[in-house]
C-alpha positions in Angstrom: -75.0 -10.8 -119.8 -73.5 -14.2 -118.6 -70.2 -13.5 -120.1 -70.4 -10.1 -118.5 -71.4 -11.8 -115.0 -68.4 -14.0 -115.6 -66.0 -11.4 -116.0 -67.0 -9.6 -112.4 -67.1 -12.9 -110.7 -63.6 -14.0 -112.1 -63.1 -10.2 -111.0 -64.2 -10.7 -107.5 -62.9 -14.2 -107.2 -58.8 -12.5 -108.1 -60.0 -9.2 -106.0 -60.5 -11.3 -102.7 -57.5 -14.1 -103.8 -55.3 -11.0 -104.4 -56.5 -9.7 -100.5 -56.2 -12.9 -99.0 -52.2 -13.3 -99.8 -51.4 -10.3 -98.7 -53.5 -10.8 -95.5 -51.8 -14.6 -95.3 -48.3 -13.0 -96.2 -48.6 -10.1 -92.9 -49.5 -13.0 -91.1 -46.6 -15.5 -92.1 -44.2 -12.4 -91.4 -45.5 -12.7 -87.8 -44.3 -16.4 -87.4 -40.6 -15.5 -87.2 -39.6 -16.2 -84.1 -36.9 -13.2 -82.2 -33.5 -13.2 -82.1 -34.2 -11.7 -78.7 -36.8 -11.0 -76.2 -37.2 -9.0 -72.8 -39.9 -9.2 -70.7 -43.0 -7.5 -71.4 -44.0 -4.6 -68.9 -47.0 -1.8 -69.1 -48.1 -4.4 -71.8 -45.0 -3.6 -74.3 -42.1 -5.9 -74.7 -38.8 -4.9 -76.5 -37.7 -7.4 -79.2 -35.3 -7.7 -81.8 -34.7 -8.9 -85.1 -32.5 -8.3 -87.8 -30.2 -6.9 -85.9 -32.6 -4.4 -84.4 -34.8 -3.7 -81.8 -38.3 -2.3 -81.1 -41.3 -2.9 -79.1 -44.2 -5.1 -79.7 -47.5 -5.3 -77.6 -49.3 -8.9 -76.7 -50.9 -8.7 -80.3 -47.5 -9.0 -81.9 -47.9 -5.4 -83.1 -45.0 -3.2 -83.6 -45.8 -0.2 -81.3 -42.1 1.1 -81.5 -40.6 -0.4 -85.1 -37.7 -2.6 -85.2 -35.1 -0.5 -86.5 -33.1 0.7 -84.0 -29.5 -0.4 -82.6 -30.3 -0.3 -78.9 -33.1 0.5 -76.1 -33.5 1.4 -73.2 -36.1 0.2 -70.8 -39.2 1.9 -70.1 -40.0 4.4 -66.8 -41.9 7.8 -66.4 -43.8 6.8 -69.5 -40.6 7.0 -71.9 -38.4 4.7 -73.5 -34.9 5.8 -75.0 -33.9 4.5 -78.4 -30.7 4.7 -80.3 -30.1 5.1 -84.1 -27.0 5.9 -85.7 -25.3 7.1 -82.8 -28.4 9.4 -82.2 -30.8 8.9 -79.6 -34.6 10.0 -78.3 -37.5 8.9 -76.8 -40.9 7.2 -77.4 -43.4 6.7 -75.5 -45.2 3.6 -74.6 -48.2 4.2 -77.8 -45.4 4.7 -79.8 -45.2 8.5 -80.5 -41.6 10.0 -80.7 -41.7 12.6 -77.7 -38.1 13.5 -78.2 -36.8 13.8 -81.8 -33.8 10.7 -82.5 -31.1 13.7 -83.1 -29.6 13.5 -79.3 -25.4 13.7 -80.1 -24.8 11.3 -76.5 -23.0 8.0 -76.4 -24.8 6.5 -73.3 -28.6 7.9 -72.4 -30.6 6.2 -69.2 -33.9 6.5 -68.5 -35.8 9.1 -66.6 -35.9 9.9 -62.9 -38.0 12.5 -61.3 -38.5 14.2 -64.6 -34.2 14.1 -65.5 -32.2 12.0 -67.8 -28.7 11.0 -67.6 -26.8 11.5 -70.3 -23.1 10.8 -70.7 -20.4 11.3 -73.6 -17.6 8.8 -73.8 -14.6 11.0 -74.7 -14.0 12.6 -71.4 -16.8 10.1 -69.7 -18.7 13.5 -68.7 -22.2 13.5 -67.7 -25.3 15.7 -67.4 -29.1 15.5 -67.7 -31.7 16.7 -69.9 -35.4 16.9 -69.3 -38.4 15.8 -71.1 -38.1 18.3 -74.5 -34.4 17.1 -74.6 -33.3 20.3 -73.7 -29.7 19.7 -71.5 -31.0 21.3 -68.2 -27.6 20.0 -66.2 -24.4 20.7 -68.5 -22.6 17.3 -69.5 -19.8 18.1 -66.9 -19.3 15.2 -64.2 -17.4 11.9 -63.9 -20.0 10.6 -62.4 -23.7 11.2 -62.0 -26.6 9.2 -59.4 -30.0 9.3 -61.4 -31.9 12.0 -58.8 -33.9 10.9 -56.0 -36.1 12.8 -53.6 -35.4 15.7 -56.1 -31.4 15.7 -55.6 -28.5 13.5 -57.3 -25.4 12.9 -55.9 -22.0 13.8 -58.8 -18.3 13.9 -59.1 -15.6 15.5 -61.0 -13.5 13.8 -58.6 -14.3 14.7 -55.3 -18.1 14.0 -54.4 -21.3 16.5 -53.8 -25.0 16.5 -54.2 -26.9 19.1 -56.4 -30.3 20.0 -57.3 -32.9 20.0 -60.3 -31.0 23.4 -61.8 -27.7 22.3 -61.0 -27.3 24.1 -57.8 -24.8 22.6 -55.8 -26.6 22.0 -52.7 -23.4 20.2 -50.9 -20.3 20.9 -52.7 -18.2 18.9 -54.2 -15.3 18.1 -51.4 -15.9 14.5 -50.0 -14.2 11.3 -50.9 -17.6 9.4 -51.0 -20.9 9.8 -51.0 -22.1 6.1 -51.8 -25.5 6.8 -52.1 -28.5 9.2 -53.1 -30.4 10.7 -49.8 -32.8 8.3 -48.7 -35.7 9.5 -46.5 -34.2 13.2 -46.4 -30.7 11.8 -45.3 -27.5 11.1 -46.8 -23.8 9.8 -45.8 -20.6 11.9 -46.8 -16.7 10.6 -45.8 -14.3 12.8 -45.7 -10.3 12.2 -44.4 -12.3 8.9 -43.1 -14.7 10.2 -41.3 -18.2 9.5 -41.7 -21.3 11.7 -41.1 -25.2 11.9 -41.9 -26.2 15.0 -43.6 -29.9 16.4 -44.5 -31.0 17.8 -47.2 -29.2 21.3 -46.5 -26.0 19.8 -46.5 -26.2 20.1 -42.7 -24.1 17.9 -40.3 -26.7 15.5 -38.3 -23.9 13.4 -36.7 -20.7 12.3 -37.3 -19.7 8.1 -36.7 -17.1 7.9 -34.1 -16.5 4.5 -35.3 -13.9 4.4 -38.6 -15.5 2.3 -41.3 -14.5 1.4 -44.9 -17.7 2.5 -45.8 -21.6 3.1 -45.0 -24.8 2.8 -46.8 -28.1 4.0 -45.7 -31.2 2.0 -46.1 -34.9 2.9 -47.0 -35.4 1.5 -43.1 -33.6 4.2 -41.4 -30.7 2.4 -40.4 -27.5 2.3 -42.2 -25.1 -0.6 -43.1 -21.5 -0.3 -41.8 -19.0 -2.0 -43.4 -14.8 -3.1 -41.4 -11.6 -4.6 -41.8 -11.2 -4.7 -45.8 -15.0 -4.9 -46.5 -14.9 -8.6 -44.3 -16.9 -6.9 -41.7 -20.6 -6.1 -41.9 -23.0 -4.8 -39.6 -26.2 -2.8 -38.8 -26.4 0.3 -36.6 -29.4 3.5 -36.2 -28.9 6.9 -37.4 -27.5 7.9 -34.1 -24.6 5.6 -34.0 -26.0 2.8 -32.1 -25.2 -0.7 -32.4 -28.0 -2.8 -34.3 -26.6 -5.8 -35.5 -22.5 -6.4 -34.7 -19.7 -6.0 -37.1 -20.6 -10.6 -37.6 -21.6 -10.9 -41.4 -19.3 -11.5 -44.2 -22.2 -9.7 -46.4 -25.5 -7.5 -46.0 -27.5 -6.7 -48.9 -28.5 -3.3 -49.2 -31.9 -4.1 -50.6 -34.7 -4.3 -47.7 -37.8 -5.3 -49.2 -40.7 -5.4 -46.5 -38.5 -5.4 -43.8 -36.2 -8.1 -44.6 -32.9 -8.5 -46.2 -30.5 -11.4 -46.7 -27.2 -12.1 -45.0 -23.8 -14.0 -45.1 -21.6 -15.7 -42.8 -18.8 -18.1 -43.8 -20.3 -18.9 -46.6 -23.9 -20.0 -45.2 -26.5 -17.4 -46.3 -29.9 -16.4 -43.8 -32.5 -13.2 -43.8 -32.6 -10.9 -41.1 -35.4 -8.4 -40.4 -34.5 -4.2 -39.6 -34.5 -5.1 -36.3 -31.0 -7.5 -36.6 -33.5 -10.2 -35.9 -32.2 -13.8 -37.5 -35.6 -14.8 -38.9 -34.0 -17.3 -41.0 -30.9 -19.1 -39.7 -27.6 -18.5 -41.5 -27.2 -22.3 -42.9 -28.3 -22.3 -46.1 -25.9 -22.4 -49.6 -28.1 -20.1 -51.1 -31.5 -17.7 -50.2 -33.6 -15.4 -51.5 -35.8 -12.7 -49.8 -39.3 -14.0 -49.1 -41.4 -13.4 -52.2 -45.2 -14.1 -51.9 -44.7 -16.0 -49.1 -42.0 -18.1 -50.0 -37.9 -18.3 -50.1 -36.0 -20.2 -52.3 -33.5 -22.2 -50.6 -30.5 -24.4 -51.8 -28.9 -27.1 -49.2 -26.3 -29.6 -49.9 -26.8 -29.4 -53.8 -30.6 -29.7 -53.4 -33.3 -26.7 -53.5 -36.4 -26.1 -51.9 -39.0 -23.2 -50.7 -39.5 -22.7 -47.0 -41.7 -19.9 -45.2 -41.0 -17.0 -43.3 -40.8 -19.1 -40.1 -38.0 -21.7 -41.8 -41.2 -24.6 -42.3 -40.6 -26.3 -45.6 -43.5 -26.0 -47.8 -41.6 -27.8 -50.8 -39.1 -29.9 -49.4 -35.0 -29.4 -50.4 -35.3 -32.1 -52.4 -35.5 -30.6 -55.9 -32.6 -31.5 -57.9 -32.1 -29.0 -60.2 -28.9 -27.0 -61.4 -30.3 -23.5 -60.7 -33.5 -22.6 -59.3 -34.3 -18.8 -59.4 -37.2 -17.0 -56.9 -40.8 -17.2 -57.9 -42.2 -14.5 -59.9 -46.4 -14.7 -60.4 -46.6 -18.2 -58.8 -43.6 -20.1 -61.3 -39.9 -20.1 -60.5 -37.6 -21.0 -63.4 -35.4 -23.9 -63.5 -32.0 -25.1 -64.8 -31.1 -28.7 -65.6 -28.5 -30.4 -68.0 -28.2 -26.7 -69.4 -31.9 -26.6 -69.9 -34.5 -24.6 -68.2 -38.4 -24.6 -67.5 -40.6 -24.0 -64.9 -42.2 -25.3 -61.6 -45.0 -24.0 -59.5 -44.5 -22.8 -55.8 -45.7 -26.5 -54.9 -42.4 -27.4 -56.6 -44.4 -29.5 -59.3 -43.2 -29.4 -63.1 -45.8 -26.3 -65.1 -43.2 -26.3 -68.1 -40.5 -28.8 -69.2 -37.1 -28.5 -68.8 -36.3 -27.7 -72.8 -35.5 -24.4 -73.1 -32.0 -22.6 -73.5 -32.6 -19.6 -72.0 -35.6 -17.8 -70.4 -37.0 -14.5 -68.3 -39.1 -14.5 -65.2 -42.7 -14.9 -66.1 -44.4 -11.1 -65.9 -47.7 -10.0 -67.2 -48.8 -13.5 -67.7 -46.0 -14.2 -70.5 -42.6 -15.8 -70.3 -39.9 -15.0 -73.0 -37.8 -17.7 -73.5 -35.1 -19.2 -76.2 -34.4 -22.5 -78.0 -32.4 -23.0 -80.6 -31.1 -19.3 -81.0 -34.7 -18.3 -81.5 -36.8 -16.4 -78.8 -40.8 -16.1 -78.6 -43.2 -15.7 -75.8 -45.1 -18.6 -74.1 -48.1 -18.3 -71.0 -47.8 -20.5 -67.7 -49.2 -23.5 -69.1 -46.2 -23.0 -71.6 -48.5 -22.6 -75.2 -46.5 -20.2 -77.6 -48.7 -16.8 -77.9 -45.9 -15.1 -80.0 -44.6 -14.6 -82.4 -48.7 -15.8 -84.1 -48.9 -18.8 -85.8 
């Protein structure tokens, strides 16, 4: 009996042992750091090792398996992924929606239900829709990802079409810079400029010649002179906003606001043409909770939306970049870290590379090797 009881303990004893490695060996395969990292967003992140990439949620866990050559980035719930010249989608639990057998060389995410797709030996594309079925034949030089239900193509000369592929402005302008933005779009023809709605309809043609015009998701447009030296504001009837004074405008209105450039001095202007913060800074960035970033004389700093400094240009660092959840990265001596919107040090400068904080995690790079850290800078992945 006690050489039988022997026997199952010993038993046991290798059983659990036997268990235990292979628990202790998963593990250990977690420590490997990444030979890259993105940021993580809807709680995946895409990663890659080997050679390929996959996706990983803030358990380490493969969701989407590291196998593939490329990825895409995540929107409407889908991924794309390439694999031997194939591609497909997944989505973000890691089921394959769409099969990895689609014969394109470039696939983008989806937009209002459409994918772009494009193939490389003519540079043609079309669009397919969520089975992977090719709704829009690959047949355009160029293609806009759709927006407010139409995209704007060319097979040379420019026009806008629908979800079917109904051309719902044909294809005879020389530009159409942009998708239609609040049921409006801008069309140049024998350089002449004109808003059109979403029949294709004139609404009003510019008397003014420009090099070219951009509408903006604040219903004014940005006009552009004189060999794309010249920038300016004006309404959708032609009026006058902002004169013809900047050297740049950026497109991008967030909340009203947008930055601007004049011999080389940088400021922010609201929709009105309003200077809210002067043109004399070396560099600016849109007011992000709260707070710009600000560079002056080789120094950076944060001010407010009225100009006060809250940290003062005094931070000397090589780079600083805006603050995203509360920490802004920074360069120096070819290192980065972080500092808080107080401007205080969070996480040193030791780092080679690194990505805005976002969902609480940072990836970041040393030594070739990438892996994820939280804001007070503590590794979370890969495990230890």
């Amino acid at each position: 009996m006690k050489k039988s009881t022997l026997f199952v303990l010993l038993a046991i004893f290798y059983s659990v042992t036997a268990c235990d490695n292979s628990q202790l060996s998963a593990v250990s395969d977690l420590t490997e750091y990444y030979d890259e990292a993105r940021s993580f967003e809807n709680g995946l992140a895409a990663v890659k090792k080997n050679g390929k990439w996959g996706f990983i949620d803030k358990t380490g866990k493969e969701v989407i398996p590291m196998q593939y050559s490329d990825v895409g980035y995540f929107n409407e719930g889908l991924v794309p992924v390439e694999l031997g010249e194939q591609w497909g989608f997944f989505d973000n639990k890691g089921q394959e929606v769409i099969p990895v057998k689609l014969q394109y060389d470039n696939v983008w995410s989806f937009r209002e239900g459409l994918a772009k797709v494009c193939k490389i030996g003519n540079f043609e594309c079309g669009f397919i829709d969520k089975t992977g079925q090719e709704v829009i034949p690959v047949q355009y030089k160029q293609a806009m990802p759709f927006h407010e239900g139409l995209a704007v193509v060319s097979k040379g000369e420019w026009g806008i079409i629908d979800k079917t592929g109904r051309e719902i402005v044909p294809l005879q302008y020389n530009d159409i810079p942009s998708n239609f933005i609040n049921g409006l779009s801008v069309v140049e023809k024998d350089n002449k400029w004109k808003f059109i709605d979403r029949t294709g309809k004139e609404v009003f043609q510019l008397q003014s010649q420009y090099s070219s015009v951009f509408l903006t998701t604040e219903n004014i447009a940005v006009v552009i002179k004189d060999n794309w030296d010249k920038w300016g504001i004006i309404d959708l009837n032609g009026n006058e906003i902002t004169p013809l004074q900047y050297n740049f405008i950026n497109l991008d209105f967030q909340n009203g606001l947008t930055i601007v450039a004049q011999n080389n001095k940088y400021g922010v202007i609201d929709k009105t043409g309003k200077e809210v913060i002067p043109v004399q800074y070396d560099a600016i960035s849109i007011p992000n909770q709260g707070l710009s970033r600000v560079k002056k004389n080789d120094k950076y700093g944060f001010i407010d939306i009225t100009g006060r400094e809250v940290v003062p240009i005094k931070l000397e660092y090589d780079e600083v970049w805006n603050l995203v959840e509360e920490l802004a990265a920074v360069k120096k001596n070819d290192k980065w870290g972080f500092i808080d919107k107080k401007g205080k040090k969070v996480i040193s400068v030791q780092y080679d590379k690194v990505n805005n904080f976002s969902e609480g995690l940072a990836s970041v790079q040393k030594d070739g090797k990438w892996k994820f850290i939280d804001k007070k800078g503590k590794t979370v992945l890969p495990k230890r």
